[in-house]
C-alpha positions as CSV (number, residue, x, y, z in Angstrom):
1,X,16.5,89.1,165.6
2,X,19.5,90.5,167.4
3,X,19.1,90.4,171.3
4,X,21.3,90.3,174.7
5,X,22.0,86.7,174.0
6,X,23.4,87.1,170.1
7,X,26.8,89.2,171.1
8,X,27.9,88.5,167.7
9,X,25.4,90.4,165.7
10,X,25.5,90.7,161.8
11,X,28.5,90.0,159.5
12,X,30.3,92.8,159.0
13,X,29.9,93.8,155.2
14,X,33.0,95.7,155.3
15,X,35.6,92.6,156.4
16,X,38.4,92.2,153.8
17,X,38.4,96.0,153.1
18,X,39.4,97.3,156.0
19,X,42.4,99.9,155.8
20,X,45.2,98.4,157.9
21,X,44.4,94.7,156.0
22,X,44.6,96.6,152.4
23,X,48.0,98.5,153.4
24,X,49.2,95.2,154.6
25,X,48.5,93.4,151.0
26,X,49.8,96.2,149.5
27,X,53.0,96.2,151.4
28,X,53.2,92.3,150.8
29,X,53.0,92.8,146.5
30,X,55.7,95.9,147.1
31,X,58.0,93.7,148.2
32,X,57.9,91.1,145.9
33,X,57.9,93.8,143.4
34,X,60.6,95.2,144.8
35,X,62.4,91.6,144.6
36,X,61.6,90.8,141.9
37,X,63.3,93.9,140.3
38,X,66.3,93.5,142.3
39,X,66.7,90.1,141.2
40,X,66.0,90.9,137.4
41,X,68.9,93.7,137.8
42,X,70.9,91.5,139.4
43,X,71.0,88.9,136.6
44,X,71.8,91.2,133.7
45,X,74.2,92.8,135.5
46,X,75.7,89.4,135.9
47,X,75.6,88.5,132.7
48,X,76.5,91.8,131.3
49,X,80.0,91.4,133.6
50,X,80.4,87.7,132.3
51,X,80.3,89.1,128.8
52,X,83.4,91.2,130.0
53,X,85.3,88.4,131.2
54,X,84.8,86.5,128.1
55,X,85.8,89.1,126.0
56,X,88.8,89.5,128.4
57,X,89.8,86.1,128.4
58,X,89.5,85.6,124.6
59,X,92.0,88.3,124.0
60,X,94.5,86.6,126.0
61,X,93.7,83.5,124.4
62,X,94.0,84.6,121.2
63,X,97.3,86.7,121.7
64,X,100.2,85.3,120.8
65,X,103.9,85.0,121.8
66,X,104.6,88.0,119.9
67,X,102.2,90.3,121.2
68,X,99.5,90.7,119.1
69,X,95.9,89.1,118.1
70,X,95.5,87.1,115.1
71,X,93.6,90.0,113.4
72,X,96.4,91.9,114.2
73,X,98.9,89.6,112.6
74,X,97.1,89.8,109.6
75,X,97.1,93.7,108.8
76,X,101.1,93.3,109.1
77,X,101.7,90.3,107.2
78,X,99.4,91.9,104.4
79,X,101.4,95.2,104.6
80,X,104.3,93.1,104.2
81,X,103.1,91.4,101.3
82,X,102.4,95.1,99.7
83,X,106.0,96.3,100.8
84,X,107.2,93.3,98.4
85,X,105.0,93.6,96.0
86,X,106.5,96.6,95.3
87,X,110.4,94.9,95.7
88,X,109.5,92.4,92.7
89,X,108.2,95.4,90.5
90,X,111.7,96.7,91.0
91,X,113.3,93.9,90.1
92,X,111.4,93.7,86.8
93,X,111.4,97.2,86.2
94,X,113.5,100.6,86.0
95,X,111.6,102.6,88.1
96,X,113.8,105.1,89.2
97,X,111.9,108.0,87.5
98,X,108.8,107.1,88.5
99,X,108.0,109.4,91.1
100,X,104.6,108.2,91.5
101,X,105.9,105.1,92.2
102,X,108.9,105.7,94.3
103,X,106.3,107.6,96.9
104,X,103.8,104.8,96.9
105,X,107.1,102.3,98.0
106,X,107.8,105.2,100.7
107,X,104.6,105.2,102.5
108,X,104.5,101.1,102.5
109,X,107.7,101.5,104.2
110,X,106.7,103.9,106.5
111,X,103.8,101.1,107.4
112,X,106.2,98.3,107.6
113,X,108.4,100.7,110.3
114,X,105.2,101.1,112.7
115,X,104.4,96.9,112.2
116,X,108.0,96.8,113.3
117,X,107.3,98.5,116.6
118,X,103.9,96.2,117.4
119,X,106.0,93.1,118.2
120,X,107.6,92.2,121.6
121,X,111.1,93.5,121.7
122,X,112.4,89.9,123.2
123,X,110.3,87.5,120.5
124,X,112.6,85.6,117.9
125,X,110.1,87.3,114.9
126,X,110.7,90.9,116.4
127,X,114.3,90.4,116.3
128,X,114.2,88.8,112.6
129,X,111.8,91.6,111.5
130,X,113.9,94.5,112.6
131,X,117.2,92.9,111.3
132,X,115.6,92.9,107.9
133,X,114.1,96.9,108.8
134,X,118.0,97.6,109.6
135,X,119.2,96.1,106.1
136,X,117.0,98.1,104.2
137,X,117.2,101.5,106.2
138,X,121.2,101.3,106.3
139,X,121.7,100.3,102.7
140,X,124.0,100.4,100.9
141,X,126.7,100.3,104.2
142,X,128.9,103.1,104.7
143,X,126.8,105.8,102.9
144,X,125.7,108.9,104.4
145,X,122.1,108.9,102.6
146,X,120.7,105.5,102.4
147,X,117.9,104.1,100.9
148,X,115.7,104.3,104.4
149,X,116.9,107.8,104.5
150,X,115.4,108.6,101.3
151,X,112.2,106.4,102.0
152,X,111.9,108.5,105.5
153,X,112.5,111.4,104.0
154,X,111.0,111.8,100.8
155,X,107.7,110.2,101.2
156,X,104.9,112.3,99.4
157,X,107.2,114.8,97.9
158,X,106.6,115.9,94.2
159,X,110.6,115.7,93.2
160,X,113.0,113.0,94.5
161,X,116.7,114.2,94.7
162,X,119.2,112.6,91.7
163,X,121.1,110.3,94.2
164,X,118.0,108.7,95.2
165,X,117.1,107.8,91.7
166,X,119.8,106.2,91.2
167,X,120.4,104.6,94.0
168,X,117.3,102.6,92.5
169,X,118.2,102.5,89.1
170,X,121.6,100.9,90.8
171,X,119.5,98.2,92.5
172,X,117.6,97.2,90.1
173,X,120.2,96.7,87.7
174,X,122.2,95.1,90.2
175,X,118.9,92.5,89.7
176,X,119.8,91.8,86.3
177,X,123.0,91.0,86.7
178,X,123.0,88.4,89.3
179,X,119.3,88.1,90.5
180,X,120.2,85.5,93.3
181,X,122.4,87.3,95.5
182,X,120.7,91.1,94.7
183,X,119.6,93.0,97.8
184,X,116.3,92.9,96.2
185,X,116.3,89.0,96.3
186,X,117.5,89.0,99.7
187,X,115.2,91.3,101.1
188,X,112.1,89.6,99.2
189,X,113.2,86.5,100.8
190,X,113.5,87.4,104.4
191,X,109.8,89.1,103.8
192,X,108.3,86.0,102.7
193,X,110.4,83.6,105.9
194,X,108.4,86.5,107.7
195,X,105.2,86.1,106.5
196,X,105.2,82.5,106.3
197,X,105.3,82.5,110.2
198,X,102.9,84.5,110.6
199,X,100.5,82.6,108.0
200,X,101.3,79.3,110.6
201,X,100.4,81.0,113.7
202,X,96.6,80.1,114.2
């Protein structure tokens, strides 16, 4: 029985629920919540910006002295490879009224001028690629309308002007009579020096 000399009295049956101890737990998980989240943020932020600097650092790593990536070597020396395909059909063939033809070569050459343009201006290849784009483009020397002219300018048209025609009727016959030292052979050549370094670059 409770009395004067039990001050203490019962247990309270409400201990543990009281407000202020329930806003303090409450407070308490909050945070660590809160933590908790900030730290999971944090983390795939983190790795999110490592992804970036691998990315970044692989580019660089896989650039080379010439300015471009290996993937991007690739498309050009396989454009090149197209541009002489279609030099060693010449040289086999008249193909001077082939229209179809002669417009197909045009737009390979109007790739092989924008690959031209990808390089570094300083590197060795650059230089070596656009002495072989100034060969073709100015020949034959001392002509008004050349073959690049032609090339340039007649890509995707349904009739090709007489002088063209035989200016490629010229060069391939010019094949036949002394293969080695034909502009075709030349050009050919220098294309496949130019795709051999690129083949040896990774």
């Amino acid at each position: 029985m409770d009395s004067f000399h039990n001050p203490v009295g019962p247990k309270d049956p409400y201990k543990g629920y009281r407000v202020d101890e329930l806003e303090e737990k409450h407070a308490r998980e909050e945070k660590a919540s809160t933590e908790d989240k900030t730290l999971s943020e944090s983390t795939l932020l983190g790795a999110y910006f490592l992804s970036l600097f691998r990315k970044f650092c692989q580019l660089f790593q896989e650039e080379s002295e010439r300015g471009l990536s290996t993937e991007a070597e690739k498309e050009v020396r396989a454009d090149l490879l197209l541009f002489k395909e279609a030099l060693e059909i010449l040289k086999k063939e008249d193909r001077s009224q082939d229209t179809q033809f002669l417009n197909h070569l045009s737009e390979l050459w109007h790739q092989v001028l924008e690959d031209s343009l990808r390089f570094k201006r300083k590197s060795s290849f650059s230089s070596s690629f656009r002495a072989m784009i100034q060969e073709i483009q100015h020949y034959p020397p001392n002509q008004e309308h050349t073959l690049g002219y032609y090339l340039t300018e007649y890509a995707g048209q349904d009739w090709l002007p007489f002088p063209y025609m035989d200016l490629i009727q010229k060069m391939h016959q010019q094949h036949e009579a002394n293969p080695r030292l034909s502009p075709l052979t030349q050009w050919t050549d220098r294309i496949d020096r130019l795709t051999s370094i690129l083949s040896h670059t990774h």
